[in-house]
C-alpha positions as CSV (number, residue, x, y, z in Angstrom):
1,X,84.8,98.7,75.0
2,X,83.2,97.0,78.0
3,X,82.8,98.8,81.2
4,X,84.9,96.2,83.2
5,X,88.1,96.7,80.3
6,X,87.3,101.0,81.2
7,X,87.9,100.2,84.5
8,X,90.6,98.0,84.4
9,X,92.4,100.7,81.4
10,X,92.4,103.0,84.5
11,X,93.8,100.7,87.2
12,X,96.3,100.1,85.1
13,X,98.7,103.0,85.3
14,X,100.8,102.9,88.3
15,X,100.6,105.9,89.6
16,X,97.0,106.1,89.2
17,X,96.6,103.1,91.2
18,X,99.2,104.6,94.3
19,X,96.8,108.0,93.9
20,X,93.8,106.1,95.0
21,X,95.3,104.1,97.8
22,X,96.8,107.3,99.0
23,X,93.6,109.6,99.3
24,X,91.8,106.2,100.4
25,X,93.6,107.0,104.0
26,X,93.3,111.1,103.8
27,X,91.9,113.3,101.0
28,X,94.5,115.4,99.5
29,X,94.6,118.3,97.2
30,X,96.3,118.1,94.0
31,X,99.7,119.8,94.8
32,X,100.2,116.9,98.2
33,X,99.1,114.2,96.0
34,X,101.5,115.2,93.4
35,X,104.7,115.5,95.5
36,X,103.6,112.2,97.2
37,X,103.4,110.5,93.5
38,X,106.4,111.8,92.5
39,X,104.9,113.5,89.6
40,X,103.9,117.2,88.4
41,X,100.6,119.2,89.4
42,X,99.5,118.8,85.4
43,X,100.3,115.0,85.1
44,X,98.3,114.1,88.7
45,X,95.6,116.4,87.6
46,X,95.4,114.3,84.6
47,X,95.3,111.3,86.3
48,X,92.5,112.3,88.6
49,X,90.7,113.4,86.1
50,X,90.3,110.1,84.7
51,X,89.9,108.4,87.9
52,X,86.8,110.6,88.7
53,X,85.7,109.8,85.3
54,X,85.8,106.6,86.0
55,X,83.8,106.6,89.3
56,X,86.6,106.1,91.7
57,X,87.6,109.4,92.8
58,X,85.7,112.2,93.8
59,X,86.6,115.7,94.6
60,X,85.2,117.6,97.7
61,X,83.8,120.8,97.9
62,X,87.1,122.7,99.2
63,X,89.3,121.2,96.7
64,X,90.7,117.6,98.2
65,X,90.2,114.6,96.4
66,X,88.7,111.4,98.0
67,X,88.4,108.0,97.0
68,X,85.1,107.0,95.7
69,X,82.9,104.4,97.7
70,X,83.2,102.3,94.5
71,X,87.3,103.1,94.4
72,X,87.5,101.6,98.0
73,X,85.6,98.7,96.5
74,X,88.1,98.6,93.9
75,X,91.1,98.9,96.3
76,X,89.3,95.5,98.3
77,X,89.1,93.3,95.3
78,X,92.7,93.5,93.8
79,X,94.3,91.7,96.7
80,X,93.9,88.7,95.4
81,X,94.5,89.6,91.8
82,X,97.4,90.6,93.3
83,X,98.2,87.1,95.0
84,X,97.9,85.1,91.9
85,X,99.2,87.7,89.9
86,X,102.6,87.3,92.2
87,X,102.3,83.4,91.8
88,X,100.8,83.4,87.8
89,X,104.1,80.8,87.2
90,X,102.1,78.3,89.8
91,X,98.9,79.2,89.4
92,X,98.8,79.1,85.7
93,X,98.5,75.2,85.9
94,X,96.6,75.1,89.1
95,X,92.5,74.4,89.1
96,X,90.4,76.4,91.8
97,X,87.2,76.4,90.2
98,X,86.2,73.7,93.5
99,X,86.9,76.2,96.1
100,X,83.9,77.9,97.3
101,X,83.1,81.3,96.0
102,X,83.4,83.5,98.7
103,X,87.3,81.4,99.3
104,X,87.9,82.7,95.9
105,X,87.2,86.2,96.5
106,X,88.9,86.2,99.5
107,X,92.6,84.7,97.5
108,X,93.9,88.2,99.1
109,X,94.0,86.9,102.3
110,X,96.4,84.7,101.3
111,X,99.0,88.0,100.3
112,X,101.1,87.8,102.8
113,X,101.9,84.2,102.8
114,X,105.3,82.5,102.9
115,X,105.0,80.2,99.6
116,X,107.1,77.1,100.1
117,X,108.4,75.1,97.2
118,X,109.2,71.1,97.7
119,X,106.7,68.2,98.2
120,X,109.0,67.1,100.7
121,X,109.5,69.8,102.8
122,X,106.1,70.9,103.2
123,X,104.8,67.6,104.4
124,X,107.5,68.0,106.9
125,X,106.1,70.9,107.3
126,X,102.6,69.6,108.2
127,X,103.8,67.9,110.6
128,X,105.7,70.3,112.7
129,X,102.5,72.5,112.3
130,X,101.2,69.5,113.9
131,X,103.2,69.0,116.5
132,X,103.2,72.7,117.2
133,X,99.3,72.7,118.4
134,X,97.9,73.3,121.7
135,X,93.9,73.6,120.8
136,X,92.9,72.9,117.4
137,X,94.0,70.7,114.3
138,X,91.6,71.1,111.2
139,X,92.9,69.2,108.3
140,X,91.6,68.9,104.7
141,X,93.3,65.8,102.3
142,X,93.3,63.6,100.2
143,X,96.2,61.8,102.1
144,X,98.0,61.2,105.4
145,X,101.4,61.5,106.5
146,X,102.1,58.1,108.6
147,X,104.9,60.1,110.8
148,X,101.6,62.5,111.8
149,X,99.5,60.0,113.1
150,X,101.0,59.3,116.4
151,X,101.3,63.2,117.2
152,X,97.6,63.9,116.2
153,X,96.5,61.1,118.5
154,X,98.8,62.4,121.3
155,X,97.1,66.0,120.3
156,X,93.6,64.7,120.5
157,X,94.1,62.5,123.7
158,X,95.4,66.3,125.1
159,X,91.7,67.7,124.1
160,X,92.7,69.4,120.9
161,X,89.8,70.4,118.5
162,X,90.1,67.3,115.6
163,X,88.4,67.6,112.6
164,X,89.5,65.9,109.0
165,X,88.1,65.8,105.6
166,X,89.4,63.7,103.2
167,X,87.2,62.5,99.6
168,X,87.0,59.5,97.7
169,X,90.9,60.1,96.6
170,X,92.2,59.3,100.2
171,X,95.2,57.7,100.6
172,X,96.0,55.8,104.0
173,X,98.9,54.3,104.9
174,X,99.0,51.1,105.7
175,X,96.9,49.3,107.6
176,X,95.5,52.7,108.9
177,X,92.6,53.0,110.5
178,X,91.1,56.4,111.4
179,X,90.8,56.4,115.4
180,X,87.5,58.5,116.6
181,X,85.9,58.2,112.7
182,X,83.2,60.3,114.0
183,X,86.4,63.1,113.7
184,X,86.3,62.2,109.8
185,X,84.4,63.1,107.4
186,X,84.2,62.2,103.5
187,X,83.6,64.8,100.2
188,X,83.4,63.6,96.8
189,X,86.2,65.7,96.0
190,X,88.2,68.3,98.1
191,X,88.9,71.5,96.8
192,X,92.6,72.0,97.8
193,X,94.2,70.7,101.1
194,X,95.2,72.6,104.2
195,X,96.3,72.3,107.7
196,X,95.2,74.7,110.2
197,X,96.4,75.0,114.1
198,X,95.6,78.2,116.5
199,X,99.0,79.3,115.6
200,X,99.6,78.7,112.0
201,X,98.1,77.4,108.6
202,X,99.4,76.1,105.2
203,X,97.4,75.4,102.1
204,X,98.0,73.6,98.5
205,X,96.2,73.8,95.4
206,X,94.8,71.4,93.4
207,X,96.0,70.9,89.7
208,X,94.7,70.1,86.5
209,X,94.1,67.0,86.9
210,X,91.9,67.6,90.3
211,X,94.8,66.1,92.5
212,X,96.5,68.0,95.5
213,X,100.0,69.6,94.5
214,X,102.0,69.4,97.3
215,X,105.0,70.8,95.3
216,X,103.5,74.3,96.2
217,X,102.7,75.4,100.1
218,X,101.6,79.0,100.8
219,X,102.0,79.0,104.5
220,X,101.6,81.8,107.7
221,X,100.7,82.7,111.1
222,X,98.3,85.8,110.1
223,X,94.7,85.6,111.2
224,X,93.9,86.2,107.3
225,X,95.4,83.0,106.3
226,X,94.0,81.4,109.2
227,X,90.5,82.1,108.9
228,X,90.7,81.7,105.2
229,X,91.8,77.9,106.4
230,X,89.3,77.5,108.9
231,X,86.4,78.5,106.8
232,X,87.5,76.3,103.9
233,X,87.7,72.8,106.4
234,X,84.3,74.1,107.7
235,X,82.6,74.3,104.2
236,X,83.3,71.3,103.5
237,X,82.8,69.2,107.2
238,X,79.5,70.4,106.9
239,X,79.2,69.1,103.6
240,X,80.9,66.0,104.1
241,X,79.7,62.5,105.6
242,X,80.7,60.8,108.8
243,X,82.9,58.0,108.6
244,X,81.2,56.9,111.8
């Protein structure tokens, strides 16, 4: 058995997983864990037991039991296993493997989202996001709304921060031409789409066949989702090439 199927074996019980986010705010003994757990002094001791066999409890020297450094570790990696976990009917037949990395270990940020369902409702979406900005619009896509345009360009004439990436997929409408290209900038291939204002954010995913689904939105106001937006326009402006 491999060490990472040990560990996972032990996340796995519910109540083992509630004991070590409850001692990872204040070690307890035994007898307060239990009551909190809603289970008996044996069965908790049990569990602990095989938590600190597994290197993610410990037990201090008057008796309380704390989470282990590498249970608080645990406890910050599950939040996105978590978040696709929630979604596994979406992201079953969605492709992530062109986000960056360290976008992918951060999916948890993404927990608290609002997911939207209906390609037409979240490009109206978009746009209200759009219309709802005061400093900043960072965009990633492979397409543009035509309704947008003239509410970015009022946005940008105000002195909003502009920045879009779009990749060799772009759509435009017609007879669009970007205004300020040196605002644009080109990727072989994005790794989702996203909209991102100083006040809210929305992303989509790509699918199997590398294209944006805009069937699925996962949309919010909390600075999580937010920065996990900004940083993945940034990653790839500073990859991409200047339409300029």
């Amino acid at each position: 058995m491999t060490t990472m199927w040990k560990l996972l074996r032990e996340l796995s019980h519910p109540k083992r997983l509630e004991i070590i986010r409850i001692i990872a705010v204040k070690p307890k003994a035994v007898e307060g864990i239990a009551e909190q757990v809603d289970a008996s002094v044996q069965e908790t001791t049990v569990h602990l037991d095989r938590l600190r066999n597994a290197g993610l409890v410990d037990k201090e020297s008057g008796g309380a039991f704390r989470t282990a450094p590498m249970g608080h570790l645990t406890l910050s990696l599950l939040p996105g296993l978590d978040f696709v976990a929630t979604h596994s009917d979406y992201f079953r037949d969605q492709e992530l493997s062109l986000l960056p990395a360290p976008l992918i270990a951060r999916l948890g940020d993404l927990k608290d989202s609002q997911r939207r369902d209906g390609t037409v409702s979240n490009i109206q979406l978009a746009e209200r996001i759009f219309s709802r900005s005061e400093k900043r619009i960072w965009v990633i896509a492979n397409e543009v709304m035509l309704d947008a345009v003239p509410v970015i360009r009022e946005k940008v004439a105000e002195g909003a921060d502009f920045k879009f990436v779009i990749d060799q997929t772009f759509k435009a409408p017609p007879s669009f031409e970007p205004s300020l290209p040196e605002l644009w900038r080109q990727v072989p291939r994005i790794p989702a789409a996203a909209v991102v204002t100083e006040k809210e954010g929305m992303v989509c995913f790509l699918d199997r066949e590398l294209m944006v689904d805009y069937t699925v939105a996962f949309t919010s106001d909390e600075p999580s989702l937010l920065k996990w937006c900004e940083d993945l326009v940034d990653s790839s402006w500073k990859e991409g090439v200047s339409l300029q």
